[in-house]
N, C-alpha and C positions, 0 to 999 in steps of 0.2 A: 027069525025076526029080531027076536033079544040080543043074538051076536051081533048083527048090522049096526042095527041102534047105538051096543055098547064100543063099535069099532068109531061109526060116526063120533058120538061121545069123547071117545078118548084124540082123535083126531082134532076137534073144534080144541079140548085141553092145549093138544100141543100145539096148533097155530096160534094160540092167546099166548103160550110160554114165548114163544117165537119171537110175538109180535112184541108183549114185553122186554123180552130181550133187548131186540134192535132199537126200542124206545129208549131203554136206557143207557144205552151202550150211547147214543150219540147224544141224550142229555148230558152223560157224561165228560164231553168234551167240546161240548158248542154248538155242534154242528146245526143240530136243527133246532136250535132257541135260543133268544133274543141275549145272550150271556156266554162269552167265551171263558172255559172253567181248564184253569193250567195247575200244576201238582210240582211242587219244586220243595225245597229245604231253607230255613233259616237262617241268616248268613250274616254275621258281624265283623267290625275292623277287631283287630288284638292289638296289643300294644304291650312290649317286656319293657318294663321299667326296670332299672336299676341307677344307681350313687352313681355321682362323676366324680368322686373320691374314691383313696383304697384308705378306709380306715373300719374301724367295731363297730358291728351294729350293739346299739342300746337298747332301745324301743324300738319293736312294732305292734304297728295301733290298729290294724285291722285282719279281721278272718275272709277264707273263702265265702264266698258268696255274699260277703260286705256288699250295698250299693254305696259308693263314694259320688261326692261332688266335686268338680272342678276345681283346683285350688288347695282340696282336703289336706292335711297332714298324715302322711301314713305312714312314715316311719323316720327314725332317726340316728346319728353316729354319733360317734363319742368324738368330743369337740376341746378337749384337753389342750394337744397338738395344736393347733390349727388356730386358737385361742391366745397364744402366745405368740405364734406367728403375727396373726393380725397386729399384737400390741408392739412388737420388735419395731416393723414396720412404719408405727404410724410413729416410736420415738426415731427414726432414722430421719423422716420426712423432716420432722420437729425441728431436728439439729441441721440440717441442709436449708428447711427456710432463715435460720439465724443466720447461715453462712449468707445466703442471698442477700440478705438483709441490710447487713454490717459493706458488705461491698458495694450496693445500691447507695446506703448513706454516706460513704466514705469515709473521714477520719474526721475525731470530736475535735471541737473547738478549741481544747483542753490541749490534744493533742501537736496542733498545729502552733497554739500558741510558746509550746514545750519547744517546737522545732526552729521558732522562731530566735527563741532566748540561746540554743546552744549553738547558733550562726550568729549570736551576736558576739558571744563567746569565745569561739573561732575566730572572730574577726580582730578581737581584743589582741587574742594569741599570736595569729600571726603580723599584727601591726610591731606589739612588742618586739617578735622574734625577728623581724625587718628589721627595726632601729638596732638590736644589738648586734645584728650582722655587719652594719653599717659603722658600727664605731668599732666591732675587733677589724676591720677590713681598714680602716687607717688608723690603728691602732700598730695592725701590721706593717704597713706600708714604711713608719715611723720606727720600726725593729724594735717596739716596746712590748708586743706581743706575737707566737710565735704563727707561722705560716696556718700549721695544724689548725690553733684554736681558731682563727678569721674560717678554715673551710668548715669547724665545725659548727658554726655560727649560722654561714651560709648555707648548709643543710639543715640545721634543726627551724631556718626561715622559711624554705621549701617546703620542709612537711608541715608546717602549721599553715600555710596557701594551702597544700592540698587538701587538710582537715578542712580550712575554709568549704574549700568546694566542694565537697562532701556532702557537708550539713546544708547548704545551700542548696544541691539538687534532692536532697531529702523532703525540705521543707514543700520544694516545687511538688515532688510528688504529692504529699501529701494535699496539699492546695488543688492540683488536677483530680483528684478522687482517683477509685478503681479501673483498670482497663478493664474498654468495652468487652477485649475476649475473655477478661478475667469471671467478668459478671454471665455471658451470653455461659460459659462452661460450668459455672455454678449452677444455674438455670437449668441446662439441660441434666446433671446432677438429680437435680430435684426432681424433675419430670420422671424420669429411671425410677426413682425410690417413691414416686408418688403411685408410677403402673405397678411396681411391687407390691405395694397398700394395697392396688386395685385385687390383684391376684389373689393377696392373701383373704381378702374378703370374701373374695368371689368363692373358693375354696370354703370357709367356712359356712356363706351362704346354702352351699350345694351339698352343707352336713345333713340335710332337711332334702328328704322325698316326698312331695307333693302330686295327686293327680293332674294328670294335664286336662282332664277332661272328663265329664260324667260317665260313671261305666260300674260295670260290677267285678270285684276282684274272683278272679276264676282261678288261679291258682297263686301259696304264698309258697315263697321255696326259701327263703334264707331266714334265719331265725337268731334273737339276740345272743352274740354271743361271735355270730360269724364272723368274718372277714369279707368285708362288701369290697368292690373294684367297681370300674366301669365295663367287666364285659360277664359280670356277675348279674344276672337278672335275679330282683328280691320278691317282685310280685309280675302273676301276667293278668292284663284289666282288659275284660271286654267291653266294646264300646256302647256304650244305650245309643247312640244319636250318631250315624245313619244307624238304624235298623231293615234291612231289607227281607225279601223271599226272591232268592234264586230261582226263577224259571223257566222254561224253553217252550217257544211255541213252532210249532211247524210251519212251514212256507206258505201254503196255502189259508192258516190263520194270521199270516204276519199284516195282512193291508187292515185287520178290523182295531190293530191298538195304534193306539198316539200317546206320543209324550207327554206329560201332566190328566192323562187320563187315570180318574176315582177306577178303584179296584175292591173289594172285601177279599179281605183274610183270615180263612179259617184252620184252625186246627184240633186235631183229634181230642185232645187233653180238653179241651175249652170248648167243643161245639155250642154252647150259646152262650159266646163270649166272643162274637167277629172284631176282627182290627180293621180299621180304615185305614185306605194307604191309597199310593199312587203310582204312577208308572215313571218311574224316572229316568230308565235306561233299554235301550233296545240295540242289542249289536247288529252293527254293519256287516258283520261278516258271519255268513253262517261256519255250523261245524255240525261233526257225526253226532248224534242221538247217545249221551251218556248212557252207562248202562243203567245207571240208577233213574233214569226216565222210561216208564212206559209209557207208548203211546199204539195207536193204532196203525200205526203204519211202521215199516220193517226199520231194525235197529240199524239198518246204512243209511239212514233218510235222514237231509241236513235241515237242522233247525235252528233258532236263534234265542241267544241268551235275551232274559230280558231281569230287569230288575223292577220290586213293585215294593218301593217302601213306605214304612209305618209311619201315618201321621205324628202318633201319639202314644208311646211305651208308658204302659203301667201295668209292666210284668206279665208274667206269663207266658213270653217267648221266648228259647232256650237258641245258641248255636247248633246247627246241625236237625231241626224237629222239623219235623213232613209238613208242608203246611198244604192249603187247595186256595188259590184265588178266583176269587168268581171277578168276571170283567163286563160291564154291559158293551154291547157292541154297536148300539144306536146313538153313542154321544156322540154332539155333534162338536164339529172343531171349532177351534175361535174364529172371530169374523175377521176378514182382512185390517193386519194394521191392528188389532185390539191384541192387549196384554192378554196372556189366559188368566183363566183364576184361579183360584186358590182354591188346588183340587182338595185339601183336609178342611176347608170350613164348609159347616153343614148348606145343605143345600144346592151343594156342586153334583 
């Protein structure tokens, strides 16, 4: 009788392990309660920062696992070089606007009245050098003087006409100002030597490595002292903001999530510390069951990535860390035509 008993006994034990079992085996993943529960990894953007310059590093201002803000200063070059550059530059521009300038305005009053006086000059000159051509030329005619001197009369009349006209289109110029191509190629001068200012600026603005965006620095690789370039990465920053969990849900769970659907996020390290987060992404296209995903159904069974990010980082989740998303599976969808809401403000 005692054996029976003890055989019943041990029997009722093992259908209660059983039944525990199979209870939890599918609280485990959904199936039979009101909460679809997926198992995925923690997954951020990276970003290698490095100089768009090749010059020394001087400073750097921050260590691994720094949290930096957007905009930060994290490090800097030696700006010697590049300092002098700039200053070259801005006197080249300096001296090209004078040249602008001076052609724009054309010639001083000063100038023109200068050009005026030595056409009157010339004019003096060759009126004299006419009358004396004019009297050795019947002087000669009269065999009082010889052939020679009359032509040499008549040539020193000639050149003093052409001094005339000389100093007469001189004057004109100067009265018309600058030509227009004269000024339009000065101009384009300037422009040339003003994008070189730009350049050089730009360059020494780019002495200065700045976050592009909130994040924690994960690894520092170049150190004062180095030689920075642009394909030299000096820090790598992971990003705080998107914060996701990588996870896969199988085919037969894919119709209970929706997009902007509340999700909690839990991890081993932090069990009573859930993240609130959402579902922002669900692939179109299924693929095979990673190895690092168990599920209950065989590793050829195709499932779909989904992503369920973090409302609200205040640490404690690493790249790479296991996490479990619990999902309710009773939210209902928005109503035709309404915005959804705002799955991270409370009471979504």
């Amino acid at each position: 009788m005692k054996s029976i008993r003890l055989r019943l006994l041990l029997a009722s034990v093992l259908a209660a392990a059983i039944a525990g079992s199979i209870w939890w085996f599918y609280r485990g993943d959904g199936s039979a309660s009101n909460f679809l529960v997926l198992h995925g990894n923690v997954d951020v953007r990276q970003v290698e920062l490095a100089f768009n310059a090749s010059e020394r590093i001087v400073d750097v201002l921050v260590r691994e696992g720094d949290r930096v803000k957007k905009g930060q200063l994290l490090a800097r070059l030696d700006t010697g070089r590049l300092s002098h550059s700039v200053e070259q530059a801005k006197a080249e521009v300096a001296a090209q606007q004078q040249v602008v300038a001076r052609l724009v305005a054309g010639a001083r009053p000063e100038e023109i009245n200068k050009a005026r006086a030595e056409v009157e000059a010339a004019a003096v000159d060759a009126r004299n050098a006419r009358a004396n051509y004019l009297r050795d030329r019947d002087l000669a005619k009269q065999h009082f003087i010889s052939e020679q001197q009359a032509d040499n009369a008549r040539a020193a009349a000639e050149a003093a006409e052409s001094r005339l006209n000389a100093v007469r289109e001189a004057l004109h110029l100067l009265e018309e100002g600058s030509r227009k191509e004269d000024i339009a190629a000065a101009r384009a001068t300037l422009a040339a030597r003003q994008a070189a200012l730009g350049i050089a600026q730009h360059n020494l603005d780019e002495a200065t490595l700045s976050a592009p965006a909130d994040g924690v620095i994960e690894n520092r690789i170049l150190e004062p002292g180095d030689m920075a370039s642009p394909q030299k990465a000096v820090f790598t920053l992971a990003l705080t903001d998107p914060l996701w969990v990588r996870a896969y849900v199988s085919e037969l769970d894919l119709g209970k999530l929706r997009l902007g659907g509340i999700a909690e996020i839990g991890t081993d390290s932090h069990p009573d510390k859930p993240f609130r987060g959402w579902i922002g992404f669900i692939s179109p296209t299924a693929e095979f069951t990673p190895k690092s995903v168990e599920t209950r159904e065989v590793r050829t069974a195709l499932v779909y990535q989904v992503r369920v990010f973090v409302c609200a980082f205040e640490g404690g989740l690493r790249l790479g860390m296991p996490a479990t998303v619990t999902i309710p599976v009773d939210q209902p969808p928005p109503a035709g035509g309404a915005p959804a809401p705002d799955p991270c403000k409370s009471g979504q």
